[in-house]
MISE-549330 format. One record per residue (C-alpha): z, x, y; residue in three letters. Coordinates in Angstrom, 3 decimals. Layout:
@Z:Z&X:X&Y:Y&type:Ala
...
# end
This chain:
@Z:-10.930&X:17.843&Y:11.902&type:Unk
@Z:-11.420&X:16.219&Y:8.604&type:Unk
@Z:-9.627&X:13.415&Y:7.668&type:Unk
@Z:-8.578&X:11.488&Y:4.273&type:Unk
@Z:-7.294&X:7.968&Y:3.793&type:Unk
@Z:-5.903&X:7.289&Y:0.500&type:Unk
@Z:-4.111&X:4.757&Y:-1.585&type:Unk
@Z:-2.839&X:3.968&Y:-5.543&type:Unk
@Z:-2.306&X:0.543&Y:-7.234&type:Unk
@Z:-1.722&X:-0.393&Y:-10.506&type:Unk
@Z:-0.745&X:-3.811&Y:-12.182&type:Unk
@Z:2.169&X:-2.851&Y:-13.384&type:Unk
@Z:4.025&X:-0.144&Y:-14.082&type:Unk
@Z:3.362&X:1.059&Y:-16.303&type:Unk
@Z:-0.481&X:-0.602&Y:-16.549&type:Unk
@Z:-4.293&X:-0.558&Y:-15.702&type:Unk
@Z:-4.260&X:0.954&Y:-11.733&type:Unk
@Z:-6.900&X:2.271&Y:-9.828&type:Unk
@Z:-6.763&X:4.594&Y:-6.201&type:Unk
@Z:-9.294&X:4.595&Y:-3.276&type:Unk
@Z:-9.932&X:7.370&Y:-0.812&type:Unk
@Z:-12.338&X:7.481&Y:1.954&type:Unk
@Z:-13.057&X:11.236&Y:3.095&type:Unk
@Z:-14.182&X:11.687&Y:6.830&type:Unk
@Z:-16.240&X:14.758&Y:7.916&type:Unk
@Z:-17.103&X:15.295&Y:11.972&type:Unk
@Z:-20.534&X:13.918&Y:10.662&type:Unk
@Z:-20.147&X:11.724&Y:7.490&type:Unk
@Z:-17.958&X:9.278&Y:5.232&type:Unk
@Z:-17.725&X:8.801&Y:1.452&type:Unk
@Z:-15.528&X:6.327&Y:-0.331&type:Unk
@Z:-14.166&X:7.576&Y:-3.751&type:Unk
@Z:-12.559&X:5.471&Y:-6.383&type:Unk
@Z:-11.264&X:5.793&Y:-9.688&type:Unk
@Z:-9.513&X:3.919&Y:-12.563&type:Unk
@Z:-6.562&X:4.584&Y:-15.520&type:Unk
@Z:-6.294&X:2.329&Y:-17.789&type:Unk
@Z:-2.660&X:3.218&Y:-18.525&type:Unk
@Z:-0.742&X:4.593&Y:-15.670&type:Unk
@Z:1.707&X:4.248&Y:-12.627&type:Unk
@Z:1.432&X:3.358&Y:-8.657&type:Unk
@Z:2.749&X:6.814&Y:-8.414&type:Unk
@Z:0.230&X:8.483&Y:-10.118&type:Unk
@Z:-2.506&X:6.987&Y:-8.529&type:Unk
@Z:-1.105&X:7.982&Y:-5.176&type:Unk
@Z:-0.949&X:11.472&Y:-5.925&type:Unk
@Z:-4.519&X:10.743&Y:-7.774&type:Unk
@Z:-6.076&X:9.833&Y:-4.697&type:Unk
@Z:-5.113&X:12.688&Y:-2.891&type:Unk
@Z:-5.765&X:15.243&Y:-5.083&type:Unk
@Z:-9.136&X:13.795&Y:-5.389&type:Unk
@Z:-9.909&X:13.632&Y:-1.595&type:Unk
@Z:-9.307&X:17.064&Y:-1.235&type:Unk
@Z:-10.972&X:18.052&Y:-4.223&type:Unk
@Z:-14.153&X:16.271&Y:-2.850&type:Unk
@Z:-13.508&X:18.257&Y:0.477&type:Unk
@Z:-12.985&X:21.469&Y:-1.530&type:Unk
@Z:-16.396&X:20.785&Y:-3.345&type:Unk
@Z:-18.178&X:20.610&Y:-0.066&type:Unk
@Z:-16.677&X:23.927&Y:1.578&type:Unk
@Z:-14.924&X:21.794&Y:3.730&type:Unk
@Z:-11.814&X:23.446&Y:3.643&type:Unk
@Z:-9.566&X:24.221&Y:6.998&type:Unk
@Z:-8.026&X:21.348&Y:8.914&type:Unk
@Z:-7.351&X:17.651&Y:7.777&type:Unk
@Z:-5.309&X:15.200&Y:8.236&type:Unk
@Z:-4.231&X:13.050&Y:5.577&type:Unk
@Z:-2.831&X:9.060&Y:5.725&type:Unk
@Z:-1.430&X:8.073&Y:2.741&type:Unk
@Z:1.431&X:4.699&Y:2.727&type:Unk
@Z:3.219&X:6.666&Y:0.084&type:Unk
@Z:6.556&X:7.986&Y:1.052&type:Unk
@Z:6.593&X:9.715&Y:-2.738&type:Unk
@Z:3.697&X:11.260&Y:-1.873&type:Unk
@Z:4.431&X:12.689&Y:1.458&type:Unk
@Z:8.288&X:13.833&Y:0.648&type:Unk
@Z:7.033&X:15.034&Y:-2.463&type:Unk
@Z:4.364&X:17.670&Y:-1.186&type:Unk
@Z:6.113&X:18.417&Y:2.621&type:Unk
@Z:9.927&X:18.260&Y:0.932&type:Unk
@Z:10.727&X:18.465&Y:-2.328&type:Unk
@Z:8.144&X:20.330&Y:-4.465&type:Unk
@Z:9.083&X:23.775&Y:-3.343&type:Unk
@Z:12.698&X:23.318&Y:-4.782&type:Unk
@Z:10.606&X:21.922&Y:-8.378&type:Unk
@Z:8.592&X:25.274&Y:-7.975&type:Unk
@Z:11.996&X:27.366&Y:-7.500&type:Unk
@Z:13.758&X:25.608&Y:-10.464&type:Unk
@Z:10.982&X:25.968&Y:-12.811&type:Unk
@Z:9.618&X:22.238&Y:-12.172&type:Unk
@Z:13.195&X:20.479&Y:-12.699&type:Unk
@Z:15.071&X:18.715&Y:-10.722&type:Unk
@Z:18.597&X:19.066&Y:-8.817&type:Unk
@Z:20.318&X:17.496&Y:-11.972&type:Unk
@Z:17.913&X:19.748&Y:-14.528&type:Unk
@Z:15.741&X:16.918&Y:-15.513&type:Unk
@Z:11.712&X:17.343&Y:-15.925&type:Unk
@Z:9.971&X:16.652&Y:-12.706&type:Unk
@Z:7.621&X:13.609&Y:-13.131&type:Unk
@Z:4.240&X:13.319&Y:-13.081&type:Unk
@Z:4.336&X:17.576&Y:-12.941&type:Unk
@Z:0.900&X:17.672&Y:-13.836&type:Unk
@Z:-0.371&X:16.142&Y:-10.812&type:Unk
@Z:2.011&X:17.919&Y:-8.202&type:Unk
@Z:1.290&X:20.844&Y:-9.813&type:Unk
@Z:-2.358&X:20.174&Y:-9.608&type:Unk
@Z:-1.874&X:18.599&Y:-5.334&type:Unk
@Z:-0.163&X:22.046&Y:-5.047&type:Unk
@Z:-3.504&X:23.935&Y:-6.470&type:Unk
@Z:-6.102&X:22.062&Y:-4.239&type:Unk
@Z:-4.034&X:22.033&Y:-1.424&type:Unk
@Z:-4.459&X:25.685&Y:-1.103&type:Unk
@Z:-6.685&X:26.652&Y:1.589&type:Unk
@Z:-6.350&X:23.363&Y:3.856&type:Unk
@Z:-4.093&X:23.279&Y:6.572&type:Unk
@Z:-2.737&X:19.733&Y:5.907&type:Unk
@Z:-0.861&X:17.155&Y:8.538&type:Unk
@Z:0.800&X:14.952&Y:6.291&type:Unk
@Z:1.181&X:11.454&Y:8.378&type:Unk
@Z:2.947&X:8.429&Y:6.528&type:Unk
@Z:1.804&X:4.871&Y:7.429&type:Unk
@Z:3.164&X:1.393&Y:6.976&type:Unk
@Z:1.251&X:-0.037&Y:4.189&type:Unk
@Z:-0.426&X:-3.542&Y:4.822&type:Unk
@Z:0.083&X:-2.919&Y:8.869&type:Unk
@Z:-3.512&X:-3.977&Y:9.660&type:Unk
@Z:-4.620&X:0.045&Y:9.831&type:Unk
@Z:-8.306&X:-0.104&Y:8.612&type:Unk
@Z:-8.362&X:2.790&Y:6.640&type:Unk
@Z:-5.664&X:2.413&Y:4.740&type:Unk
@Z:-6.572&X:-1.835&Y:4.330&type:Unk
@Z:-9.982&X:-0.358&Y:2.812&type:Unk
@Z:-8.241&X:1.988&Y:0.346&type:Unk
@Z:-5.961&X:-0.491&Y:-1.100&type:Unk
@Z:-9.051&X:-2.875&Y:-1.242&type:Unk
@Z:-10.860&X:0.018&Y:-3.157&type:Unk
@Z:-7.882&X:0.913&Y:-5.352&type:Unk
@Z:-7.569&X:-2.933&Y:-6.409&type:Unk
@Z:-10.677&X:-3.206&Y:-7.242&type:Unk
@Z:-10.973&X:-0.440&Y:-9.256&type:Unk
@Z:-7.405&X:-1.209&Y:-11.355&type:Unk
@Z:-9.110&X:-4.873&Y:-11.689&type:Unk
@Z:-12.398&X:-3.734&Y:-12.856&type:Unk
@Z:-13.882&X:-5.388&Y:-10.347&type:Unk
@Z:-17.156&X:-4.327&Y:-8.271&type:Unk
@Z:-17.285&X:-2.903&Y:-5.640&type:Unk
@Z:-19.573&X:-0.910&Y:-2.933&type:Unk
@Z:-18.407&X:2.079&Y:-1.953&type:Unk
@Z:-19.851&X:4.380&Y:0.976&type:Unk
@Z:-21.586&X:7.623&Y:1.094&type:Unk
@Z:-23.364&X:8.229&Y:4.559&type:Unk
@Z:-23.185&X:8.976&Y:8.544&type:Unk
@Z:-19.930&X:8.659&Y:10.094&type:Unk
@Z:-21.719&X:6.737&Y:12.729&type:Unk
@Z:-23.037&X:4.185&Y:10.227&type:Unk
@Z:-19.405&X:3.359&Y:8.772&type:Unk
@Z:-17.919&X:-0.357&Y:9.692&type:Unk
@Z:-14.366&X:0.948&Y:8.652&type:Unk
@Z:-12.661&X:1.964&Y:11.434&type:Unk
@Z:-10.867&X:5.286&Y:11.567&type:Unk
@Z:-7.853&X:4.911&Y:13.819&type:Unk
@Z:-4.607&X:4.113&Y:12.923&type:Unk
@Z:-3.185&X:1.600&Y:14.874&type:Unk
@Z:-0.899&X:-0.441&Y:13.166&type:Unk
@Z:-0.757&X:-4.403&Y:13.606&type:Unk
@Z:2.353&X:-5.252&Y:14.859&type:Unk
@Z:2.367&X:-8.958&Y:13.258&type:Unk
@Z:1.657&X:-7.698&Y:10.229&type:Unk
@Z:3.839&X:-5.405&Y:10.298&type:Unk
@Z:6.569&X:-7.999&Y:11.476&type:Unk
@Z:5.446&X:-10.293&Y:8.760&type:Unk
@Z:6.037&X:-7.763&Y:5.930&type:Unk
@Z:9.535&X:-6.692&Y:6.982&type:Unk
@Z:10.404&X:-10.599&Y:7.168&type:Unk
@Z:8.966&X:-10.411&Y:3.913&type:Unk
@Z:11.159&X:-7.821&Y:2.467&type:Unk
@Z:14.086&X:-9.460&Y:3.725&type:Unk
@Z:16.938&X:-11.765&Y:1.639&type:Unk
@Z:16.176&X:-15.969&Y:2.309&type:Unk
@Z:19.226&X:-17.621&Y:3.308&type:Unk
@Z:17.390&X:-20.497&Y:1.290&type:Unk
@Z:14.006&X:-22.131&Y:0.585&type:Unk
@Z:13.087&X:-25.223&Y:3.279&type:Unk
@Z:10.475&X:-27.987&Y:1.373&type:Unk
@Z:8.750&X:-30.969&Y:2.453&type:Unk
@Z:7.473&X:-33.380&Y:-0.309&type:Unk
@Z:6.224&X:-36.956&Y:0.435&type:Unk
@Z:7.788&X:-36.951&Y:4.228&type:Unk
@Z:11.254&X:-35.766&Y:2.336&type:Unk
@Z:12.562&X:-32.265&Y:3.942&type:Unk
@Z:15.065&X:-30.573&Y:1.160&type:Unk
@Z:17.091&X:-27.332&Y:1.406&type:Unk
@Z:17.081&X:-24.957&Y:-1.400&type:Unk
@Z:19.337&X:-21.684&Y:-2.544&type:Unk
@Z:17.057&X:-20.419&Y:-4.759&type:Unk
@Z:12.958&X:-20.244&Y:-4.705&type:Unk
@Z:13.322&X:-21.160&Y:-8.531&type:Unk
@Z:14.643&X:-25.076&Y:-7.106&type:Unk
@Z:12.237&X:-25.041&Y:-4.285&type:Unk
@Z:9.378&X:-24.234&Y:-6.776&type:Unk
@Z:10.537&X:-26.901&Y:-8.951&type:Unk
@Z:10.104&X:-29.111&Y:-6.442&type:Unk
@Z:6.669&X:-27.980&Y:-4.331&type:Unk
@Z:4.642&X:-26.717&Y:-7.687&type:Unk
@Z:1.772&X:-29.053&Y:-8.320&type:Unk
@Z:2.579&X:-31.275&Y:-5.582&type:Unk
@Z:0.672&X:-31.588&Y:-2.006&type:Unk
@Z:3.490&X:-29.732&Y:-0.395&type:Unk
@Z:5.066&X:-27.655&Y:2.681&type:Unk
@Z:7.497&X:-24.545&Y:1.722&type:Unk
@Z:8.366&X:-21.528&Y:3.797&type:Unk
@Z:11.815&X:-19.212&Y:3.105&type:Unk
@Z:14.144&X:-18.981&Y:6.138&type:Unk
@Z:16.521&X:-16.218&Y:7.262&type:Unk
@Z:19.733&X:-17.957&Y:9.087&type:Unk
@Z:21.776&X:-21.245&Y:8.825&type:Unk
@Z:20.118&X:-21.420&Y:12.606&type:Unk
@Z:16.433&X:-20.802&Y:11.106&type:Unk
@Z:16.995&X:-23.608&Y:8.677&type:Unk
@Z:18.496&X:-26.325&Y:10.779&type:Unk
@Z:15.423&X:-25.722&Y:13.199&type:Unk
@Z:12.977&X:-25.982&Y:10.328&type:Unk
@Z:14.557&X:-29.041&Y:8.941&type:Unk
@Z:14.213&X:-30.435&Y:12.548&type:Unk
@Z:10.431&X:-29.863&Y:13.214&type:Unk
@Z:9.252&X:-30.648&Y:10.121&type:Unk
@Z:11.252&X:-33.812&Y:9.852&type:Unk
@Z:10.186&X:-34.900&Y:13.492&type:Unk
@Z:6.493&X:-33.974&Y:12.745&type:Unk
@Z:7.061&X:-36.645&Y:9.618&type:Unk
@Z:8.431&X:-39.211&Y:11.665&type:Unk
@Z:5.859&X:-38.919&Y:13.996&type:Unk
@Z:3.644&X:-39.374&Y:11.924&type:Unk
@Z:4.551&X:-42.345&Y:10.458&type:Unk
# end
């Protein structure tokens, strides 16, 4: 079974972006990467993918693959709602141009002739594959070197599975969520703050302890520790 990893980034969005793919045969790996100088995080994740499988195509590798992509555009896109696009004449439910139609149109081309498990991952969950991609797709949106691979499977460092990291993944949804407020700690001083505007006002420049909390609980604890920790200290 073949297998493609693949990712998009750009800075901005519109703005420069760049994708990364790696491409696993029973027998080898390659890393592909490529750059737009003007373009959208969306683009590049479709660009990835139609790239991976173009590279597969290329080398008669068509058949079965499975591809891992952290874009849910991507995946609902190709397994959802491009065959009502196709019906309608490429518009949407409320007669509006699909987006980006020249690269679904061209996913739907090279996807002919694969038989395709779509799987959707967590981005930035500790899975290798997809950590590599993003790394590649950076690099390439930054202009920025980097090595890619071309050789046996058995010689690539990368791993393949996709096990997620459960602490990262933990860290990113706590990430994602509102703050309750901003806790600082500035010259043994602990202050609360509503907004991270106030509690950068405070920290930026400054030899300084910050972290966003979640709960009226969550701050009262922090306030605690770190004011504890100061007086012990002193």
């Amino acid at each position: 079974m073949n297998i493609i990893f693949s990712d998009g980034a750009s800075r901005g969005n519109p703005g420069p972006g760049g994708y990364g793919v790696i491409v696993a045969t029973d027998d080898s790996v390659t890393e592909l990467g490529g750059r737009a100088e003007q373009t959208t995080n969306n683009q590049m994740e479709l660009a990835g993918v139609i790239e991976g499988l173009s590279y597969l195509k290329n080398k008669h590798k068509t058949g079965g693959v499975t591809i891992y992509t952290d874009s849910s555009y991507v995946v609902n896109g190709i397994t959802k709602w491009v065959y009502g696009w196709q019906k309608n004449g490429w518009q949407t439910k409320t007669k509006d141009p699909v987006l980006n139609k020249d690269l679904w149109q061209r996913l739907v081309e090279v996807s002919h002739g694969f038989d395709i498990n779509w799987q959707l991952l967590p981005g930035h969950a500790g899975v290798p594959g997809n950590e590599r991609c993003d790394e590649i797709a950076t690099s390439f949106a930054d202009k920025s070197d980097i090595k890619l691979f071309d050789g046996d499977r058995g010689d690539y460092s990368v791993g393949l599975d996709v096990t997620v990291d459960k602490s990262k993944l933990k860290e990113k949804s706590r990430k994602n969520q509102k703050a309750y407020s901003y806790v600082s700690f500035v010259d043994g001083v602990v202050k609360t703050h509503k907004t991270w505007e106030d509690c950068e006002a405070r920290v930026k420049g400054k030899k300084a302890k910050f972290k966003k909390v979640l709960s009226a609980v969550e701050e009262t604890e922090l306030t605690a520790e770190w004011t504890r920790n100061s007086l012990a200290s002193t």
